[in-house]
N, C-alpha and C positions, 0 to 999 in steps of 0.2 A: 505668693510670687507669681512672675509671671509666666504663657503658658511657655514647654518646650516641646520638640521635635515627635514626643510621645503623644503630647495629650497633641497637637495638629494633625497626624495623624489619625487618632480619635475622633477627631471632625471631617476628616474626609470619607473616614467608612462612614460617620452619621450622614453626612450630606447624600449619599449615595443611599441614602434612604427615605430621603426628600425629594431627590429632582434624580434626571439621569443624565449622562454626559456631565461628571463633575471633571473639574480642571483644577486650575490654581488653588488652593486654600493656603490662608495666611492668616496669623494673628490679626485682631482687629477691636479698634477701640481699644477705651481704658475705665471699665467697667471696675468698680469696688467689687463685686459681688462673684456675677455669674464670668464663665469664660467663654467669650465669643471670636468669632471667626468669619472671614469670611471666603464664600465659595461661589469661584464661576464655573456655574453651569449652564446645559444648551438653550436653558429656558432663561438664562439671566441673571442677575447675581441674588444670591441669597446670607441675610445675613443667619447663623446658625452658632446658637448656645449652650450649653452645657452647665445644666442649672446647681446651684450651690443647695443641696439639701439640708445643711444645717442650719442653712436661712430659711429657708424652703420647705420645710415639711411637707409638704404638703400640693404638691406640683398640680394637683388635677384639679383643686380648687383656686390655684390662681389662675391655671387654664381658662376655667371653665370664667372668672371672671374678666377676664382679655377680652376671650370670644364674643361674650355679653357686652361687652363696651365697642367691641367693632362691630358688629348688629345695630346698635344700636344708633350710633357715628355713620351707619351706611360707607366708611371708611374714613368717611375727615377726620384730620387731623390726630391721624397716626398709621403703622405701616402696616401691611397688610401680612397675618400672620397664614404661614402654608404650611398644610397639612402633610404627613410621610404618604407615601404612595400605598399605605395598604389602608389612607384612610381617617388614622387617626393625629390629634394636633401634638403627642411628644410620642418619642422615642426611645423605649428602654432599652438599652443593651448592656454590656459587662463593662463597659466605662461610664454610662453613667445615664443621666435624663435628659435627653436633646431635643429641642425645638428649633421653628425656622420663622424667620420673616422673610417677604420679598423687600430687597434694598431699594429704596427711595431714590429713582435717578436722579441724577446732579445737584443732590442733599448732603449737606455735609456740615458737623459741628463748626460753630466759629471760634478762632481760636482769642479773640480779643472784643469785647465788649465796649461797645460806642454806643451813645446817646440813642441813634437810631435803628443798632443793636435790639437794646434793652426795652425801646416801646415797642419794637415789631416782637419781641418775644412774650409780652407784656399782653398786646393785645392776640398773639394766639392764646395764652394761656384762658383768657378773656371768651375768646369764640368757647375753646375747649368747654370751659364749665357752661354757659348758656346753650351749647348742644347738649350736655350730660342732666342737664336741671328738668328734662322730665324723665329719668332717666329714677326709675324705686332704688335707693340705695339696699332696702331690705331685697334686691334682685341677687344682690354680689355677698358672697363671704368676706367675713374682716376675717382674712387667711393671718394676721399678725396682729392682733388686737393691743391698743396702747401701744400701736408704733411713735407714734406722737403726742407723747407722754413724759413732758419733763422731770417731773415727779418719778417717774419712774427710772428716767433714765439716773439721777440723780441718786434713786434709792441703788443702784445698782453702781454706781461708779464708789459711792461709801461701800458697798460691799468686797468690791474690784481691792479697795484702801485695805481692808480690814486684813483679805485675805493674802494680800501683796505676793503672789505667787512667784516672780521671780527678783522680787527685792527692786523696782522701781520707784516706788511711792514714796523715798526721802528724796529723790532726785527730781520732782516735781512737786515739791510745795506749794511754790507759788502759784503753779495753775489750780491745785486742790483746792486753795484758798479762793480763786478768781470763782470756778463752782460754786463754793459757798454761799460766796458773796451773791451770788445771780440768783441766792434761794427766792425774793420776792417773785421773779421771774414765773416761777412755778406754781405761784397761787393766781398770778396774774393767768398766765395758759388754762387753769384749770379754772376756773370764771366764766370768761370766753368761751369753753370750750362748753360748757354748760348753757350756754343764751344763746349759741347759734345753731342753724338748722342742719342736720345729718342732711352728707348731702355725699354723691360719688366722687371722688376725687383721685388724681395722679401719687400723688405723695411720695415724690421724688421728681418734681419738676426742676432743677437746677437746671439753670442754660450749659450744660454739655450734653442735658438731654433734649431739648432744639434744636430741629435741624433748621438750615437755611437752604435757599436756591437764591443767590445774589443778597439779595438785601431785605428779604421776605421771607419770615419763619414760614414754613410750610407743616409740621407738622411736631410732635414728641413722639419718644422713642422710650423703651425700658420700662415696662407698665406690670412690672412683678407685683409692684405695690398699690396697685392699682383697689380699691378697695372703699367702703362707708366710711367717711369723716366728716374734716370741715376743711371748706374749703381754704383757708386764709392762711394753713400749713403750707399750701401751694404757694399761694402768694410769698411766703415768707421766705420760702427755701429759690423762687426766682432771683427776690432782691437781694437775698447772702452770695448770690454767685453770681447776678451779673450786675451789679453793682458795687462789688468789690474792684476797688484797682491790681490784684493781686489774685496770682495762682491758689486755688483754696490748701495746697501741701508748700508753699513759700518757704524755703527755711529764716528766711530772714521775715519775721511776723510784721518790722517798720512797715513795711511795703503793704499791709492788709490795712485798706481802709474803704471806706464804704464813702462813696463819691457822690456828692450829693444831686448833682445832675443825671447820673446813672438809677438812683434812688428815685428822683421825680418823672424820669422816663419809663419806668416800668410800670409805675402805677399809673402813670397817664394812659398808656398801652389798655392795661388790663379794666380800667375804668369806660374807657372810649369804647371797648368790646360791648360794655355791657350794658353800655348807656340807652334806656331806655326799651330795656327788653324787659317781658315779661319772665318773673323766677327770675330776676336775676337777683343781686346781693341784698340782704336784709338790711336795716340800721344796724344790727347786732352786726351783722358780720363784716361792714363798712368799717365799723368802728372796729372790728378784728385785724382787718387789713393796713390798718394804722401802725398797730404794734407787731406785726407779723414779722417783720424781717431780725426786729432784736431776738424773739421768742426762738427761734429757729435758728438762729447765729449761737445763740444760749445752747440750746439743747444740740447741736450738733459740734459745737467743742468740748461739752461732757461726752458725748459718745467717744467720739475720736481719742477722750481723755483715757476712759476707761480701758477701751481696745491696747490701747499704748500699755497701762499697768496690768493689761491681763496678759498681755503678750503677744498681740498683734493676731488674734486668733477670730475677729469680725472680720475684717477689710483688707480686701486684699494689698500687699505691698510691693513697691520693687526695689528699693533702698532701706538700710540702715534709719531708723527713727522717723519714718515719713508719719506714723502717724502720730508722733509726738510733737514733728512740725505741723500735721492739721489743726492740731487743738491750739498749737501757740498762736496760730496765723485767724485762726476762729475766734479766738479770746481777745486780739487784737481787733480784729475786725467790731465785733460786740463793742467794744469802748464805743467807737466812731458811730454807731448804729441811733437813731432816732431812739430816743425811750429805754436805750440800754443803762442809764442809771437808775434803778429804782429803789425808792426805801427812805 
């Protein structure tokens, strides 16, 4: 759910351990995961979160690979994370694990994707990995290993079925079946994922996690995930979300389809970044970035499927069945997708 008047307050004793002179704090963003907030303070806004440990294990190892990717970046193309005042980059207290970013002045999600949307987020994503490509993935922990692992996610949503903990699973057949049916999907991801090169990556680039200043992505945001992959998971999870005509929780799933001009603008984007730079994309992983956007439309309405029959216990929600509309509006989406029929 989303946060209340308790956990806000929670953010403003953590703020007050980050900066001094806090002021306003308010709910902020609409983050699946973590609960974030934001705080004006004398030194300037700060965005400040409160990490989800049951995703999270392990906070000091995605720390530690944030801090290594903003080193490494010299700060492009992402915000600049701030230390607590006695020093160190999280905050433990008796509410819970708190970290800060400095807020990105006159940056801000876009709430509708346009053709010139989708190649300006396109070609940051683009910059992002040709800065990251000399960049030893063996530098960073895989803090979540087989995040990006259809197969898995797959073997777990049959397990989610088996266990049916609160009697969901006849009331969604037809998506069960829609998973099934996507199983080539899964030997396709694992192929690919075997022939192209370990490389750093975002892996949760969706366009809610681009910011803009007018008409020009300036930077990503939300780097929990931040971690050794491939890159074409990025690719994949840009064109599910902004090249969808449609909110990714839509309850009416008609409205989910994958726009073909919105589909050609991003990869134009993220190709033009990298056109003709050194480390940039392999054959292997060109030809990843083909299939990317069905592969990730796939495996993220088995998640959202799963979450739904296990009882909404991943992702956070703030309505009745939202995440049983992500999986419908994802599985819709997948139809309309390049290469989403396979077999």
């Amino acid at each position: 759910m989303l946060p209340g008047d308790g956990a806000v307050e929670d953010a403003r004793r953590a703020a007050g351990r980050f900066a001094v002179g806090v002021e306003a704090v308010r709910s902020f963003g609409g983050g699946h995961i973590n609960e974030t907030f934001l705080a004006a303070t004398a030194a300037g806004d700060l965005v400040v979160q409160r990490l989800n440990l049951s995703v999270f294990p392990d906070p000091v190892a995605v720390t530690a690979n944030i801090v290594a990717v903003h080193r490494h970046l010299a700060g492009a193309c992402m915000p600049e994370p701030v230390p607590a005042l006695d020093g160190g980059w999280l905050l433990r207290d008796g509410s819970g694990v708190w970290r800060a970013w400095r807020r990105v002045p006159g940056a801000a999600p876009v709430g509708l994707s346009t053709p010139g949307v989708a190649r300006a987020a396109g070609r940051l994503l683009g910059e992002f990995h040709h800065r990251l490509a000399g960049l030893d993935p063996a530098a960073l922990t895989e803090t979540l290993p087989g995040f990006h692992d259809p197969g898995r996610r797959l073997a777990a949503l049959r397990a989610a079925v088996a266990a049916d903990p609160l009697r969901r699973a006849a009331g969604v057949a037809a998506e069960i079946a829609r998973a099934e049916a996507g199983a080539p999907l899964v030997i396709l991801a694992a192929d690919l994922s075997a022939r192209v090169r370990r490389r750093v990556c975002h892996y949760d680039a969706k366009l809610d996690n681009v910011l803009f200043a007018g008409a020009t992505a300036v930077c990503l945001v939300d780097f929990d995930t931040v971690m050794p992959g491939a890159w074409f998971w990025d690719v994949g999870d840009l064109l599910r979300s902004a090249a969808s005509t449609a909110a990714e929780d839509d309850p009416d799933p008609r409205r989910a389809v994958a726009d073909p001009a919105l589909y050609r603008a991003v990869l134009d984007g993220y190709h033009e970044a990298q056109e003709g730079r050194p480390d940039g994309p392999t054959p292997a992983e060109r030809e990843a970035v083909g299939y990317a956007g069905a592969l990730v439309t796939y495996e993220q309405a088995v998640r959202f499927l799963t979450d739904w029959i296990e009882g909404d216990v991943y992702y956070r929600t703030s309505r009745p069945e939202q995440n049983l509309d992500r999986a419908r509006a994802q599985f819709r989406l997948l139809a309309s997708m390049p290469l989403s029929r396979i077999g």
